[in-house]
Backbone as a chain_set.jsonl record, in Angstrom:
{"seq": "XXXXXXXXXXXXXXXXXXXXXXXXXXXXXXXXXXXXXXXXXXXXXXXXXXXXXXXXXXXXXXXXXXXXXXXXXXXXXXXXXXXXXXXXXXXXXXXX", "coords": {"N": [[-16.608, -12.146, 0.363], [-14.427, -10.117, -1.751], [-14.563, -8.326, -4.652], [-12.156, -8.339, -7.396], [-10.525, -6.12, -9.251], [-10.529, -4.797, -12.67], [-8.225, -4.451, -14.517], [-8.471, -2.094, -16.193], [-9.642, -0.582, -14.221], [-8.31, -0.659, -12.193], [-5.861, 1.051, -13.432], [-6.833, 3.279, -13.743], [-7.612, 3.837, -10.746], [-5.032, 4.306, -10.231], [-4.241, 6.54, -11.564], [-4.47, 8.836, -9.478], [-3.049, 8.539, -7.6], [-0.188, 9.294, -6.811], [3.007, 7.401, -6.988], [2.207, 4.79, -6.643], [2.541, 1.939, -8.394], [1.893, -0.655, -10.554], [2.652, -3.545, -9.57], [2.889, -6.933, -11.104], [-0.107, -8.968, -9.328], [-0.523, -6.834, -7.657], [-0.363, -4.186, -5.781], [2.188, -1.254, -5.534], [4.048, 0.255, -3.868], [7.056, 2.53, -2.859], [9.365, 3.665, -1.0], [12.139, 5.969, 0.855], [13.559, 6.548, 3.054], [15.122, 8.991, 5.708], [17.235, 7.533, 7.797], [16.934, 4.691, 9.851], [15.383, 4.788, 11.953], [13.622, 6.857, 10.987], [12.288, 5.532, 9.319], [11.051, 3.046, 10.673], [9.405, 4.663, 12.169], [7.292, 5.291, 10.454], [6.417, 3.083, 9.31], [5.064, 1.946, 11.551], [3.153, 4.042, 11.489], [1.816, 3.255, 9.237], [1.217, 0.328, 10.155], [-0.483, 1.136, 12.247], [-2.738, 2.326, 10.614], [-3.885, 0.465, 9.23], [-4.458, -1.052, 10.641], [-6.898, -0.462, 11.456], [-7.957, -0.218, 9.602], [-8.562, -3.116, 9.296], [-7.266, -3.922, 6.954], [-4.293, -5.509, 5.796], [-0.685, -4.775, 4.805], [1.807, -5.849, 2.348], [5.025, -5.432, 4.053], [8.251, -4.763, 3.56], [11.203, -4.14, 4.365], [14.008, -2.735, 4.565], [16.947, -1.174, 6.388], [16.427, 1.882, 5.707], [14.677, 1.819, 3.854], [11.871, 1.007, 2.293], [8.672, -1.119, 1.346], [5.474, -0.913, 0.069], [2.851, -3.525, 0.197], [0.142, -4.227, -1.871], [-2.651, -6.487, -1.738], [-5.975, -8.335, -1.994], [-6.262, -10.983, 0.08], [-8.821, -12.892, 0.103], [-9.788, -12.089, -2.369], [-8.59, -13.967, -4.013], [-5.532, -13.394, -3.786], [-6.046, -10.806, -5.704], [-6.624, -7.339, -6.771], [-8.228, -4.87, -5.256], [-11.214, -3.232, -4.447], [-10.694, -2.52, -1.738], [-7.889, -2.911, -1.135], [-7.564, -0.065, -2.673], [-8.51, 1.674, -1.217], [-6.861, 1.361, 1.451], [-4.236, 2.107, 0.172], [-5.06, 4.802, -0.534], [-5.891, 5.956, 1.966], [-2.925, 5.705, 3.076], [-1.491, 7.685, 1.419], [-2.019, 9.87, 2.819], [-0.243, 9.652, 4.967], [2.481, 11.029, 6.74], [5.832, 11.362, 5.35], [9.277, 11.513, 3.848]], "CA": [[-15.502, -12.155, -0.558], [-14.168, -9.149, -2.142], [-14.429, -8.406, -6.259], [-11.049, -8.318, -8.231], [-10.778, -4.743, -10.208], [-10.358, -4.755, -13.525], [-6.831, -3.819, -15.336], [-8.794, -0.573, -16.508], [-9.808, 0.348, -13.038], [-7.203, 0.025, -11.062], [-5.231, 2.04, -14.133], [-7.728, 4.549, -13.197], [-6.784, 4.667, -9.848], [-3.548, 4.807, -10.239], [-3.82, 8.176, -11.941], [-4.853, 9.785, -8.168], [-1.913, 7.591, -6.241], [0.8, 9.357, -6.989], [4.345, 6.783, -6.24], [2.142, 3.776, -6.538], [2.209, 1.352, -9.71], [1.186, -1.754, -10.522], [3.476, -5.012, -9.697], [1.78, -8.138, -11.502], [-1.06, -8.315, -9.142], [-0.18, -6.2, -6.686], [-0.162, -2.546, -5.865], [3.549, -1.51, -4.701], [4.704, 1.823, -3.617], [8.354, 2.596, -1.709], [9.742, 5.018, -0.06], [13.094, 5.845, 1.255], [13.6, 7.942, 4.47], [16.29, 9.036, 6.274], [17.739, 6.492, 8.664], [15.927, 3.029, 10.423], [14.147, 5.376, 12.937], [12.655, 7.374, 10.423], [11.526, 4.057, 8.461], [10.148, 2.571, 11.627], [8.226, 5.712, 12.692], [6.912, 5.495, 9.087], [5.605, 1.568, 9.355], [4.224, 2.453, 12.751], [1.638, 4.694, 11.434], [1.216, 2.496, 8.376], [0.595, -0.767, 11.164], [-2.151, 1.746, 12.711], [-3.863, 2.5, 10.179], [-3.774, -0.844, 8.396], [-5.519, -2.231, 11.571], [-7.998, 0.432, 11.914], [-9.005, -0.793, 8.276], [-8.813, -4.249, 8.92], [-6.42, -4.615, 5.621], [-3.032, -5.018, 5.899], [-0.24, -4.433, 3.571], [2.933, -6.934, 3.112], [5.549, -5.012, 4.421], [9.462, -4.995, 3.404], [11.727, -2.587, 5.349], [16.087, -3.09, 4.946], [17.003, 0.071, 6.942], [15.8, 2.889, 5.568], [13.767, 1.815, 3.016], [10.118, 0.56, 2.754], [7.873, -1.397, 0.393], [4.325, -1.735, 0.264], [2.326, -3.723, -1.358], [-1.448, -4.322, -1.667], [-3.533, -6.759, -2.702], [-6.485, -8.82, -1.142], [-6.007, -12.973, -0.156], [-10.066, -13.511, -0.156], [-9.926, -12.256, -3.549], [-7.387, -15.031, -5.009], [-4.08, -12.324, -3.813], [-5.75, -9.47, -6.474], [-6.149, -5.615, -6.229], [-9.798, -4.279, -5.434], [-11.714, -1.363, -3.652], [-9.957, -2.531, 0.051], [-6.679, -2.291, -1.296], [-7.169, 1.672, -3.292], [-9.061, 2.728, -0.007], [-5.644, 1.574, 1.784], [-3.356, 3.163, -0.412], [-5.535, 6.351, -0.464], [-5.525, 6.416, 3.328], [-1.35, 5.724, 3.173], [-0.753, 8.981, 1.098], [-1.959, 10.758, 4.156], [0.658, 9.793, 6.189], [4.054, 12.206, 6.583], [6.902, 10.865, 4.482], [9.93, 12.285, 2.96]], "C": [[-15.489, -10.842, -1.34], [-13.795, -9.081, -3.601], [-12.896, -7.653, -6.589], [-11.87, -7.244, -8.554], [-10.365, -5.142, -11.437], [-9.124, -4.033, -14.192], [-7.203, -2.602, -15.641], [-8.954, 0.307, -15.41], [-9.063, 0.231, -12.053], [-5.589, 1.012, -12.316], [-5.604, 3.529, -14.012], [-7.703, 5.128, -12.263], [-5.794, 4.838, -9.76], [-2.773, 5.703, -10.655], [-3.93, 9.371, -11.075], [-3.939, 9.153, -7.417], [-0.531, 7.553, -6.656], [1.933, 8.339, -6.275], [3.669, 5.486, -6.573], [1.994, 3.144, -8.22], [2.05, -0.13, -9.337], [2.484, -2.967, -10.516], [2.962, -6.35, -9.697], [0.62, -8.285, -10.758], [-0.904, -7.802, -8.03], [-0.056, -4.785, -6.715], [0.966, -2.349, -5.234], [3.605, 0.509, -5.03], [6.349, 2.005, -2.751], [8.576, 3.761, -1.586], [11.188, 4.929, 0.2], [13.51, 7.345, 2.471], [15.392, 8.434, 4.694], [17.683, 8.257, 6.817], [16.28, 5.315, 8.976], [14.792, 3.893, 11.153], [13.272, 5.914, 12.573], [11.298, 6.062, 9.769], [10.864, 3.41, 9.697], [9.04, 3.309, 11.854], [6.721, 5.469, 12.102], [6.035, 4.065, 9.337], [4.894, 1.442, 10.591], [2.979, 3.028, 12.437], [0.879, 3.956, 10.551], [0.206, 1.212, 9.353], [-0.726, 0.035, 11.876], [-2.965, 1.564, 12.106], [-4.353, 1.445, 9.313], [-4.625, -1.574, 9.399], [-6.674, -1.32, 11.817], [-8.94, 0.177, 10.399], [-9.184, -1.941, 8.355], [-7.789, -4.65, 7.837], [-5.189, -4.526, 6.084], [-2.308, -5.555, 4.447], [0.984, -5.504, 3.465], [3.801, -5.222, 3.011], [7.194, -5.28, 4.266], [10.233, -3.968, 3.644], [13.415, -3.49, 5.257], [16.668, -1.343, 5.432], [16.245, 1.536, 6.961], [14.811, 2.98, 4.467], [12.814, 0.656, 3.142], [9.305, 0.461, 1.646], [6.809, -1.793, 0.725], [3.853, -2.527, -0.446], [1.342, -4.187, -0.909], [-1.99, -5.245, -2.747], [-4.534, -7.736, -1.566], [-6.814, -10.173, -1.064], [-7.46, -12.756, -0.501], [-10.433, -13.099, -1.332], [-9.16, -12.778, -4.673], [-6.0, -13.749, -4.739], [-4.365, -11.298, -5.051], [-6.251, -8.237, -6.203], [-7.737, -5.982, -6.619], [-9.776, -3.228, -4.249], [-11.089, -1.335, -2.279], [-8.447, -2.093, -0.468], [-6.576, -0.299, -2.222], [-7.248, 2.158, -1.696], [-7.846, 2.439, 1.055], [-4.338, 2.59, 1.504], [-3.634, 4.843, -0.721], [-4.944, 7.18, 1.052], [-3.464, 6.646, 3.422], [-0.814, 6.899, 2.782], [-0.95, 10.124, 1.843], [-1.001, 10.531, 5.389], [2.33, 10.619, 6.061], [5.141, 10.831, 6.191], [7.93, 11.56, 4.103], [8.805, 12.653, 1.423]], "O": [[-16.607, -10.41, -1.62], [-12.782, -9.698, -3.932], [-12.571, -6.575, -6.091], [-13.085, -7.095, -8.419], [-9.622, -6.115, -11.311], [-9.266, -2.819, -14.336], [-6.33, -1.762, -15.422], [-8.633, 1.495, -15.38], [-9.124, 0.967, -11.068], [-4.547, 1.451, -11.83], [-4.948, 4.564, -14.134], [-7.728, 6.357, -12.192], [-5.482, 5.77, -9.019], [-1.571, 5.932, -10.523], [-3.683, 10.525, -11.426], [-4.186, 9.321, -6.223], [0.192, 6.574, -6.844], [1.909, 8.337, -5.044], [4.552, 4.695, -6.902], [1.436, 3.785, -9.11], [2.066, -0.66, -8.225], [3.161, -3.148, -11.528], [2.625, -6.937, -8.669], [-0.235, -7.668, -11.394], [-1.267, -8.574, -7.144], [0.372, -4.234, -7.729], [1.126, -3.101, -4.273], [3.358, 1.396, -5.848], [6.449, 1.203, -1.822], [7.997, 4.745, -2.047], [11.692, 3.866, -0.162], [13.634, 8.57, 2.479], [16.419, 8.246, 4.042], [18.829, 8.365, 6.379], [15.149, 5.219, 8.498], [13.582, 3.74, 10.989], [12.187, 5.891, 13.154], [10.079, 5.895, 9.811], [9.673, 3.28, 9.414], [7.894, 2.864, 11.794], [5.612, 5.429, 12.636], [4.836, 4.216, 9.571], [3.959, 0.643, 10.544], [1.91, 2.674, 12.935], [-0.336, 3.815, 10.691], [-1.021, 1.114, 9.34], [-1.829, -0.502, 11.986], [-3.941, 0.892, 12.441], [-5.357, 1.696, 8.646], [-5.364, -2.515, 9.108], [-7.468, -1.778, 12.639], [-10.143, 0.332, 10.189], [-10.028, -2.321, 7.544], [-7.459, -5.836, 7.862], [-4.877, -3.551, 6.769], [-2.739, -6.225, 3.509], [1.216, -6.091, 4.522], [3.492, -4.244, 2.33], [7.522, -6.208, 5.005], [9.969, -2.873, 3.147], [13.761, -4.55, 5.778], [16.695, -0.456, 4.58], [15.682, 2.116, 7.889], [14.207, 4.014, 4.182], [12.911, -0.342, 3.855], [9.063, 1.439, 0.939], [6.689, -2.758, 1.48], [4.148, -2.552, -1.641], [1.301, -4.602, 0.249], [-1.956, -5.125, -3.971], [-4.086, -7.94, -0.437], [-7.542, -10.671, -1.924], [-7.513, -12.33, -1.654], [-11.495, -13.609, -1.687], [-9.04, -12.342, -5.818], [-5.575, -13.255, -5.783], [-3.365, -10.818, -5.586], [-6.301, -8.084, -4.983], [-8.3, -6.689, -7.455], [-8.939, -2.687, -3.527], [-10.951, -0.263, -1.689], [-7.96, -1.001, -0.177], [-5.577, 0.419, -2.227], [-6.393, 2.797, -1.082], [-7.714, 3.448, 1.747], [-3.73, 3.412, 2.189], [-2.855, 5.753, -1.005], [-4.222, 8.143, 1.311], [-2.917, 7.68, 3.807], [0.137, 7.372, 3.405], [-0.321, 11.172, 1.697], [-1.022, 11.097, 6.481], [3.07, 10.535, 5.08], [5.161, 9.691, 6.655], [7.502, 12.696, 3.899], [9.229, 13.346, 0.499]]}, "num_chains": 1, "name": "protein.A"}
């Protein structure tokens, strides 16, 4: 089972994760691309690398736009060290 972060420390990371803030317990970031193809491309690399961690993210996509959001079920649905080290990895992927 995976430890809940503390309101201070995930405020803490959220001063290195540029785009992402905090939605009740959840980490949420969006985006908005071009067109659908871009936004697919885009959740494509996310679905990679989301399984290459094991974590995945929920996922909300209406054409061209794209919401993540992070948090982890085996820790009651709240934000800890699996979900930053997600959203760290995510700001490496090409985006508008």
């Amino acid at each position: 089972m995976s430890a809940a972060l503390s309101t201070e420390q995930i405020q803490a990371a959220l001063a290195s994760l540029p785009g992402w803030q905090l939605e009740g317990a959840k980490l949420l970031k969006s985006y908005e691309f071009k067109d659908f193809k871009a936004a697919l491309a885009f959740l494509n690399q996310v679905g990679a690398l989301a399984e290459a961690q094991g974590h995945h993210p929920e996922i909300h996509n209406i054409w061209n736009q794209v919401s993540l959001r992070l948090c982890t079920h085996d820790a009651g649905d709240r934000i800890t060290e699996k979900d930053l080290t997600l959203a760290r990895a995510l700001q490496s992927l090409s985006h508008p």
